[in-house]
C-alpha positions as CSV (number, residue, x, y, z in Angstrom):
1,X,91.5,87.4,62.5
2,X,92.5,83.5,61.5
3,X,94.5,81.7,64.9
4,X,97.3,81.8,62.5
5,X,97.3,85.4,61.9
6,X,96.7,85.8,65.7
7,X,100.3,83.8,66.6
8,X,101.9,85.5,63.6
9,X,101.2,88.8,65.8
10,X,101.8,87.6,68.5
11,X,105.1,86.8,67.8
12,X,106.4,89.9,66.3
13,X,105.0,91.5,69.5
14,X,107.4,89.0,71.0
15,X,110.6,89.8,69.1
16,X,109.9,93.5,69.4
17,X,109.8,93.2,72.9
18,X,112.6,90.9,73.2
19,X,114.8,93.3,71.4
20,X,113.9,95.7,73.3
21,X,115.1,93.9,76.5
22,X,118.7,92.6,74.5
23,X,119.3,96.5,73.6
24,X,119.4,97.1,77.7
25,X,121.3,93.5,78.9
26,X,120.1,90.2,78.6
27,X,117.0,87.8,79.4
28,X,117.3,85.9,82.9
29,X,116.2,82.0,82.6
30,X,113.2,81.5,82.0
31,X,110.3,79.7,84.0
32,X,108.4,78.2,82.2
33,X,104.6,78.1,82.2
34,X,101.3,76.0,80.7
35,X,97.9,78.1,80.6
36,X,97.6,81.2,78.9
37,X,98.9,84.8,80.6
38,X,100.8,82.1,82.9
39,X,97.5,81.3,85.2
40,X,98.8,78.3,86.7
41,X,102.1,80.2,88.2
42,X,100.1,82.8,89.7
43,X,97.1,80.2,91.2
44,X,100.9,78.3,92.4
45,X,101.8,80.9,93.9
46,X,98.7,82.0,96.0
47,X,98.3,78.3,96.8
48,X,101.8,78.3,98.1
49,X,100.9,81.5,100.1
50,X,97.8,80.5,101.7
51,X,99.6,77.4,102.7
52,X,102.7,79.2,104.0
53,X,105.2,77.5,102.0
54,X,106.0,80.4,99.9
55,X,109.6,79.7,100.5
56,X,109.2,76.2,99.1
57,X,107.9,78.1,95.8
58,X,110.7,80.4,95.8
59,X,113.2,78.0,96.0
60,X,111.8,75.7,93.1
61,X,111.5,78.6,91.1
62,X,114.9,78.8,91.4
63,X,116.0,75.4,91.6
64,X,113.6,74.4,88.2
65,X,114.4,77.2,86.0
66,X,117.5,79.1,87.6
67,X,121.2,78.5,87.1
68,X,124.0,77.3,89.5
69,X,123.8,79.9,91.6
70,X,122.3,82.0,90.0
71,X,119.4,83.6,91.7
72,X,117.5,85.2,88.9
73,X,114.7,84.0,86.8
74,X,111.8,86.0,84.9
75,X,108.4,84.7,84.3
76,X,105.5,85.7,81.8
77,X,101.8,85.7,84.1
78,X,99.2,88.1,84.1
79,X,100.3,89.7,80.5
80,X,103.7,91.4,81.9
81,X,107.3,89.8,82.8
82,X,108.1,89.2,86.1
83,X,111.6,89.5,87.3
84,X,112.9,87.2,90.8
85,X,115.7,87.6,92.5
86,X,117.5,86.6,95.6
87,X,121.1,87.7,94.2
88,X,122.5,90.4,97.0
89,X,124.4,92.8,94.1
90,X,120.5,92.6,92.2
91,X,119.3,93.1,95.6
92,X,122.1,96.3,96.2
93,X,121.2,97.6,92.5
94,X,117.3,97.9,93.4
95,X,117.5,99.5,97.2
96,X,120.7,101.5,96.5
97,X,122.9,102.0,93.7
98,X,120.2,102.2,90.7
99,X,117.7,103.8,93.8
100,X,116.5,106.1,91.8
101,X,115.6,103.6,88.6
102,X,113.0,101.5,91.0
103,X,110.2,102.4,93.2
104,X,106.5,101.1,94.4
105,X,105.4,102.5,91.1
106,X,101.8,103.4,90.6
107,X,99.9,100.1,90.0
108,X,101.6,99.2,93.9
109,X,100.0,102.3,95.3
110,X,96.9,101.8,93.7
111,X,96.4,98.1,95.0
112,X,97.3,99.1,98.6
113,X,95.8,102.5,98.9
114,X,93.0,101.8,100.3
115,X,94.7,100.4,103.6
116,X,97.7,102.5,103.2
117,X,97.5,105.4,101.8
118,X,100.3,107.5,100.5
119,X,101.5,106.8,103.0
120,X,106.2,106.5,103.7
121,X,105.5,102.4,102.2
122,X,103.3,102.9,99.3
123,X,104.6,105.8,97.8
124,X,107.8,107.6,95.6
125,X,109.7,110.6,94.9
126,X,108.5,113.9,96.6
127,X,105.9,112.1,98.7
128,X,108.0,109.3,99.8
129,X,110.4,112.1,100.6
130,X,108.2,114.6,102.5
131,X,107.1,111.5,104.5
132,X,110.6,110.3,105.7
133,X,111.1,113.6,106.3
134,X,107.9,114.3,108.9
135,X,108.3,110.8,110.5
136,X,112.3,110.5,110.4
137,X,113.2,113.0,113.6
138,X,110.5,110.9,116.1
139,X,112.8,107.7,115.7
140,X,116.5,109.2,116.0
141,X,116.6,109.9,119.4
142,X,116.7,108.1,122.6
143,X,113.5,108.8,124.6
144,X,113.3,108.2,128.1
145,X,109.6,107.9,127.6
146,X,109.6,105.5,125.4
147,X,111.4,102.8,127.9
148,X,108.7,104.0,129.9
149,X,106.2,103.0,127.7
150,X,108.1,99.4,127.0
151,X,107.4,98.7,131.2
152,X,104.3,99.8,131.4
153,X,103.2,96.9,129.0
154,X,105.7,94.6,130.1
155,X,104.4,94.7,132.9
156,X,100.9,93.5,132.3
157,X,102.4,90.8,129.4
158,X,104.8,89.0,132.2
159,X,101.5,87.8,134.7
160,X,100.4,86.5,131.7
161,X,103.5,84.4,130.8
162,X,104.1,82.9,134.5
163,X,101.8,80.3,136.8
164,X,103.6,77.0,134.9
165,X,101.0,77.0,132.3
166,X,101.2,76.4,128.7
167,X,101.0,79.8,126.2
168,X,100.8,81.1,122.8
169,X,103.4,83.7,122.6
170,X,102.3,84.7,119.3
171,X,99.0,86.2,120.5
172,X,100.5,87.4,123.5
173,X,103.4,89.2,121.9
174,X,101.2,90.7,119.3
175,X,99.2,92.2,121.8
176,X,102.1,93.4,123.8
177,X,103.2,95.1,120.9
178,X,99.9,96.4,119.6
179,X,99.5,98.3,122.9
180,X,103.3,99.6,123.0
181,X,102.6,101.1,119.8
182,X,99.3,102.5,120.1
183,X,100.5,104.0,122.9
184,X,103.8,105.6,121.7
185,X,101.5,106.7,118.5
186,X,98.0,107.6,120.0
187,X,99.3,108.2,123.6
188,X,96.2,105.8,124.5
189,X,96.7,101.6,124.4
190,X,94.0,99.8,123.3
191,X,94.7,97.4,126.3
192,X,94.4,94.0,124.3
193,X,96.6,92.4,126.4
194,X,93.6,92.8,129.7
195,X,90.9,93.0,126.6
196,X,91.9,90.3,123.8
197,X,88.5,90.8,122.1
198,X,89.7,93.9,120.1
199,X,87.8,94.5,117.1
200,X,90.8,97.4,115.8
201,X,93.0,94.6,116.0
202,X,91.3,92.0,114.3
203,X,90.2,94.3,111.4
204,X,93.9,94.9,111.3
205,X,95.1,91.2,110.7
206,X,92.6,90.2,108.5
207,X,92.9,93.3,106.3
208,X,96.4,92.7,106.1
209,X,95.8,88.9,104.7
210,X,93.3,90.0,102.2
211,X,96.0,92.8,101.1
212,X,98.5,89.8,100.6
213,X,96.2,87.8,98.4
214,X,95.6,90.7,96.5
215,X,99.6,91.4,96.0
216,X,100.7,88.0,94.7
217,X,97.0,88.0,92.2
218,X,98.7,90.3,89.5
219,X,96.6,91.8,87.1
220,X,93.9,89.0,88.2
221,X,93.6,90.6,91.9
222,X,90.1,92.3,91.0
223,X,88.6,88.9,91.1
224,X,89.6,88.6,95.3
225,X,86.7,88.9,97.3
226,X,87.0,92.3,99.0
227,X,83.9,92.6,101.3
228,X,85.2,92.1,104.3
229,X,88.4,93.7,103.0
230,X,86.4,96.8,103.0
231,X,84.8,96.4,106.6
232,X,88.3,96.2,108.2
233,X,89.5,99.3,106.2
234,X,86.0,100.7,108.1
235,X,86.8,99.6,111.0
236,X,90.8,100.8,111.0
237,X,89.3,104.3,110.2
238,X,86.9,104.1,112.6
239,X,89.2,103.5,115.4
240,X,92.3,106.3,114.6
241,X,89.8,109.0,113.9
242,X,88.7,110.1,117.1
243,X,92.8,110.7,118.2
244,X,93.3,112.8,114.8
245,X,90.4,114.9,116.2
246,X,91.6,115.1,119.3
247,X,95.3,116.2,118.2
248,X,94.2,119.0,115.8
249,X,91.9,120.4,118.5
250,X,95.2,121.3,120.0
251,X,96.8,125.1,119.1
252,X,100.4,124.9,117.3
253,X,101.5,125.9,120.8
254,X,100.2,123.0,123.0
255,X,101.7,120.9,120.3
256,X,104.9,122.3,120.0
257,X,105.4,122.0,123.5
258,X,104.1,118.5,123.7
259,X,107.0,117.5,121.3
260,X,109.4,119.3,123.0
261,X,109.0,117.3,126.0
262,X,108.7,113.7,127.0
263,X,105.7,113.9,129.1
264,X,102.5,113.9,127.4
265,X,104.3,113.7,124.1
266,X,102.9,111.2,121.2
267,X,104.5,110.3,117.7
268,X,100.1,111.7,116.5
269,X,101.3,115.2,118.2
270,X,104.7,115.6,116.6
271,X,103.1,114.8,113.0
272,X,99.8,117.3,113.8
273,X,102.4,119.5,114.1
274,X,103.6,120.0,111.5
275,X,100.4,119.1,109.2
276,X,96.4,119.7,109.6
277,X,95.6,117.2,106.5
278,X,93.7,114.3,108.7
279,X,94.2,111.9,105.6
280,X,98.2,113.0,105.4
281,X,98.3,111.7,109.5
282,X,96.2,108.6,108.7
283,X,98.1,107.3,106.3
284,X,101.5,107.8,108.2
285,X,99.7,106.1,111.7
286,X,98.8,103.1,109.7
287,X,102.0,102.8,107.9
288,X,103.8,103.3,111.5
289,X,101.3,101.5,113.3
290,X,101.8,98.7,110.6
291,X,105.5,98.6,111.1
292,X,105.1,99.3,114.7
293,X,103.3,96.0,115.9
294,X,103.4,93.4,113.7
295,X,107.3,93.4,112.9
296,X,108.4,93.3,116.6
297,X,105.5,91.1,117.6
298,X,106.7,88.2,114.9
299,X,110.4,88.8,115.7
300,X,109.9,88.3,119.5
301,X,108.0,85.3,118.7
302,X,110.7,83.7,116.6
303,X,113.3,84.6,119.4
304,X,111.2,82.8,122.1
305,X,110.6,79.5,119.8
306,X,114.2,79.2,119.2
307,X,114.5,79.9,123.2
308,X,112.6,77.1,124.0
309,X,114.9,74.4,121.4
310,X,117.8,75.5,122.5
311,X,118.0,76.1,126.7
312,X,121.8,76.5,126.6
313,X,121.9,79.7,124.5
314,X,118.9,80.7,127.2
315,X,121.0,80.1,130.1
316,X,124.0,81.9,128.3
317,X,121.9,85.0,127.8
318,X,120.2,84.8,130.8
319,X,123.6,85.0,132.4
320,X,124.3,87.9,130.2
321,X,121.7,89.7,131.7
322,X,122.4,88.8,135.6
323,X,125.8,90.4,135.2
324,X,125.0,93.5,133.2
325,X,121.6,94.2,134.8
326,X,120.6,92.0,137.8
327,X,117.5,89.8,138.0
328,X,115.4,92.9,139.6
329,X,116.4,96.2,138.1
330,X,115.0,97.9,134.8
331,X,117.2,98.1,132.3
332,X,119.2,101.4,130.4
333,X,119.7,102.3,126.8
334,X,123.2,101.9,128.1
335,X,123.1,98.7,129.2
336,X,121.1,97.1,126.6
337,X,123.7,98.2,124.2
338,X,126.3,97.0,126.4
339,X,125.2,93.6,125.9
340,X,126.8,91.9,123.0
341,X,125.5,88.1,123.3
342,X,122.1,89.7,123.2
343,X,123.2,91.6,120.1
344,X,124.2,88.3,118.5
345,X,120.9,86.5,119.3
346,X,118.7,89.2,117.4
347,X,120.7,89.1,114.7
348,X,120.4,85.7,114.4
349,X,117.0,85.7,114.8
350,X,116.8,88.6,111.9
351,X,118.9,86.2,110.1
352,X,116.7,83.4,109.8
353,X,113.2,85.4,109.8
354,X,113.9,88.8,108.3
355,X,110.8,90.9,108.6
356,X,109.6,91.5,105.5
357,X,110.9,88.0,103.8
358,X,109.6,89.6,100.2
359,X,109.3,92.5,98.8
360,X,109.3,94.0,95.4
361,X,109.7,97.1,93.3
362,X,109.0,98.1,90.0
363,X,111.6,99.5,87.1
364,X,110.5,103.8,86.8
365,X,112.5,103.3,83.8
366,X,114.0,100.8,81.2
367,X,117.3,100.3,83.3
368,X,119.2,96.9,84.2
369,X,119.9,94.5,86.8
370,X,123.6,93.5,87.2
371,X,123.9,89.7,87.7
372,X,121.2,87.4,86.2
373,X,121.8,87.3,82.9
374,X,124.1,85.2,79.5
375,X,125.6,81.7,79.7
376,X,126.8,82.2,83.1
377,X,124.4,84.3,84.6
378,X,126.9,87.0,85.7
379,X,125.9,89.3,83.1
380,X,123.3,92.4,83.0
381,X,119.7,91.9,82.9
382,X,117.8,94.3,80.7
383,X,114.7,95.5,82.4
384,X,112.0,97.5,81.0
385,X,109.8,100.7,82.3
386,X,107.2,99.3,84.7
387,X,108.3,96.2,85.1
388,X,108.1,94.1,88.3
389,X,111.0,92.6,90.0
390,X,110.1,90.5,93.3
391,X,113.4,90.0,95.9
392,X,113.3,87.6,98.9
393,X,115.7,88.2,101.9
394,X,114.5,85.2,103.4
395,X,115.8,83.0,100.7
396,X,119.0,85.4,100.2
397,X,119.8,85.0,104.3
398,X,118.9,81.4,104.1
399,X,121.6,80.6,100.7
400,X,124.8,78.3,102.0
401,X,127.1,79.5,99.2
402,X,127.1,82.9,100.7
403,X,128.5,81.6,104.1
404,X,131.7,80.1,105.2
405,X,131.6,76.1,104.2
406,X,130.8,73.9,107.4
407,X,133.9,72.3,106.8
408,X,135.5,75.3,107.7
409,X,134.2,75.4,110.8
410,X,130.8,77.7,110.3
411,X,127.9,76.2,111.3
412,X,125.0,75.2,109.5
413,X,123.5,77.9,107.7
414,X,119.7,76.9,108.9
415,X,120.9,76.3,112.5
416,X,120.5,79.0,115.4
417,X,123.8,79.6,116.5
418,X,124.1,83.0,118.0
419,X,127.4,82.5,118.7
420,X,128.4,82.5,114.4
421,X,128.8,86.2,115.3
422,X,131.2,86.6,117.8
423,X,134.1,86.4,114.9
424,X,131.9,86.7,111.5
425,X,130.4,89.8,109.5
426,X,128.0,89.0,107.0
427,X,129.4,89.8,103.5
428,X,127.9,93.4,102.4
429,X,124.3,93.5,101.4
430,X,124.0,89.3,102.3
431,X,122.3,90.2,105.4
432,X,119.4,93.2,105.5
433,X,116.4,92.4,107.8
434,X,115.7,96.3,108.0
435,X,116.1,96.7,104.1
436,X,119.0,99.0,102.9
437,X,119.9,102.2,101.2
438,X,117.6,105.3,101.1
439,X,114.7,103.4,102.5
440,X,116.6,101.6,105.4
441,X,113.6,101.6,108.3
442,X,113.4,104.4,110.1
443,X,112.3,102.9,112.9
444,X,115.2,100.4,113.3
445,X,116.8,101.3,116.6
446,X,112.9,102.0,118.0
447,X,112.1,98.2,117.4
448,X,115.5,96.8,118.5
449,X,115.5,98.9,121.2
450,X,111.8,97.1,122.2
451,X,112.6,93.6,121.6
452,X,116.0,93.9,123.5
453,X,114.1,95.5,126.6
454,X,111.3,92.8,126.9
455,X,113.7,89.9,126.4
456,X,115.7,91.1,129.4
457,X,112.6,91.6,131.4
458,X,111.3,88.5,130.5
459,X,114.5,86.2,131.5
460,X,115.0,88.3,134.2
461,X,111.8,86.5,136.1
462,X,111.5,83.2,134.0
463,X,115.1,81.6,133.4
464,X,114.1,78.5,131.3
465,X,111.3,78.3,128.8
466,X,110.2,75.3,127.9
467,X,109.3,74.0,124.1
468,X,105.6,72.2,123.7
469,X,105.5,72.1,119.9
470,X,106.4,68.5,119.8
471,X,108.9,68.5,117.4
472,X,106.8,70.7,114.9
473,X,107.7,73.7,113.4
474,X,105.1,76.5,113.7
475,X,105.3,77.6,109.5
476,X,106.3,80.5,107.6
477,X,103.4,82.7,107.3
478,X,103.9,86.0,104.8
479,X,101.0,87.6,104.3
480,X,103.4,90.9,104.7
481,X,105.7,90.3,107.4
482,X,107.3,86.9,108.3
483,X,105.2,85.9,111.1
484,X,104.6,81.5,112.7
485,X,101.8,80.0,110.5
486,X,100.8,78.5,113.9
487,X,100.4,78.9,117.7
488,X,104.3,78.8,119.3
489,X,103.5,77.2,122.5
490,X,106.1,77.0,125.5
491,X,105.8,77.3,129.1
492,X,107.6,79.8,130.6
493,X,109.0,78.4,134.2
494,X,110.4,80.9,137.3
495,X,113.2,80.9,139.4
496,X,112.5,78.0,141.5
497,X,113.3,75.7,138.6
498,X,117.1,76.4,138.9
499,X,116.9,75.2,142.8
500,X,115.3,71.6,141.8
């Protein structure tokens, strides 16, 4: 075939498929792109991820080839369009309303099987559903066991806070958090915080960074090195097995009376319960496990940085707690819910570092999006069957034109002000850290429930913590969740501060 009769094809192909998308809405704008099957977006984008300034990206996408606010924009790369969004109805159409038109699709669940599974995030339809189902009832009740649990590792994180000396709360907190959850899902920590030197854990990170290149490769991810990929996969399995043994060993009785109480109970018994397929409980412990650790480790982490920049809103909450609580006692369900400036400061938290900053799903059907598209950009988008559409709540929570105007009074959107809540409610579906609709986390109140306690514990001994980043932010990282790029270092200082 001549090059000419090679673009004459190609071209019809085009039209065809661009009449195909005008029959359902419209085309988004366009970004635009210079090496064949768009190469140079994707090698941008990976480039942008490894350097964690994937929000940078996001927002030049926008900026470049967007509208006035309009956050929509499709790209050609890999062979297939690509649709971006950071538009809250878009984002409301994908995770609720049209719920049923968009899903992980297949090629998602094939690129992340091997570390997930089919398991409740990489999976749709009947087996997304059975698995909401079998994990759903461990999260929706308040378990005195699991405040329990919370103290036990508090308890060996907050030695290893105090003394005066300079820490990385990152590491710390994702150990803390590591060994809350194994124990709430295994009923056995791995005890990183005494033993750092973890091989579970590390497997676990570094698979999850070599699972984020592979994401954001496209149709070019079989070209990522996956060696080592492999040998934390090994390494994951190697360390869950022996508790999936050790559940099913147990009679439906012994477990059915394990879940029925608090003592002796783990999240690995309730789900042996009601399934003998070891690969069926794999896949839901790492999903869980995955959710578990990471997303309260990174969210604690952000809430101490800001801590340590802003020593007023430490003191306030700090007070907070004295009155509610004391300095010495544990703390309830009841009080912790009770406390409303501690409510505000984890929402603003969530509000500037969402947990899952990106996310995406693909169209099960040729369907539309409702804002994106004509001259304005407040028309449908026509999407096709199987096609991609990326959304960002970090760049969504992070957009001034859907706040109140500083002038008014608000203040600035990139600013931690905990206090923006005391009279504001985020317009609907401008402010999901936990994801909305059918697929809302599960686990929600669980992980709230755990930051909340181990912020009051930790204030209740250390009233001021100091900032020793020197004026330099820490870095987005995103390899899944929204975690710092860098060590956050502070010194955590007791009581006799306040008497100097």
């Amino acid at each position: 075939m001549t090059r000419s009769a090679s673009r004459l094809l190609h071209r019809k192909s085009r039209q065809r498929l661009d009449r195909r998308i005008r029959a359902l809405g419209h085309r988004a704008p366009q970004r635009r792109t210079y090496l064949p099957l768009g190469i140079d977006f994707i090698i941008s984008g990976v480039r942008h991820a490894l350097s964690h300034n994937n929000l940078a990206f996001w927002e030049k996408n926008f900026r470049n080839w967007g509208q006035p606010d309009n956050y929509t924009t499709e790209v050609s790369a890999g062979g297939e369009r690509i649709i971006f969004t950071a538009d809250p109805e878009n984002i409301k159409a994908i995770l609720a309303t049209q719920f049923q038109d968009y899903g992980k699709g297949k090629h998602f669940n094939e690129d992340w099987h091997d570390f997930l599974g089919d398991g409740i995030f990489a999976t749709d339809g009947e087996k997304w559903h059975e698995s909401r189902q079998l994990i759903r009832p461990q999260f929706i009740k308040d378990r005195l066991s699991d405040i329990d649990i919370f103290e036990e590792h508090v308890d060996v994180l907050i030695p290893k806070l105090g003394s005066g000396r300079e820490v990385d709360v990152v590491d710390l907190f994702f150990r803390f958090t590591l060994d809350a959850a194994t124990h709430f899902l295994l009923g056995q920590s791995v005890d990183s915080l005494v033993n750092p030197q973890v091989k579970f854990a590390d497997a676990f990170g570094h698979v999850q960074h070599i699972q984020s290149i592979i994401a954001r490769s496209g149709t070019f991810n079989r070209f990522v090195p996956r060696k080592k990929f492999y040998e934390g996969i090994k390494e994951i399995d190697f360390f869950v097995q022996p508790f999936i043994e050790r559940a099913l060993a147990l009679s439906p009785d012994e477990l059915e009376k394990r879940t029925k109480s608090d003592e002796g109970y783990t999240f690995l018994h309730a789900l042996a319960a009601f399934t003998r397929d070891r690969k069926v409980l794999r896949d839901q412990l790492i999903n869980i496990l995955l959710a578990g650790r990471d997303t309260t480790a990174c969210t604690l982490s952000w809430t101490f940085y800001e801590l340590s920049l802003y020593p007023r809103v430490t003191e306030k909450l700090r007070k907070e707690i004295e009155q509610v609580v004391g300095l010495t006692r544990k703390p309830t369900y009841e009080d912790l819910k009770s406390m409303r400036y501690l409510q505000h400061v984890l929402n603003e938290i969530l509000r500037l570092y969402p947990v899952v900053p990106y996310n995406v799903r693909l169209a099960l059907k040729d369907t539309t999006l409702p804002r994106g598209g004509g001259t304005n950009g407040d028309e449908p988008v026509g999407i096709l069957e199987s096609t991609p559409i990326g959304y960002s709540t970090l760049l969504m929570q992070r957009r001034e034109d859907l706040y109140p105007s500083v002038a008014a009074g608000f203040p600035p959107i990139l600013s931690f002000v905990p206090e923006r809540w005391d009279r504001w409610t985020p317009k609907s579906w401008t402010y999901i850290p936990f994801n909305g609709g059918p697929r809302i986390c599960i686990g929600q109140q669980f992980a709230l429930t755990e930051m909340a306690y181990t912020i009051v514990r930790i204030l209740q001994r250390f009233p001021f913590v100091e900032n020793r980043m020197h004026g330099r932010h820490p870095g987005l990282k995103t390899d899944i969740v929204l975690q710092p790029a860098r060590p956050v270092k502070v010194v955590f200082h007791e009581a006799d501060r306040e008497k100097q």
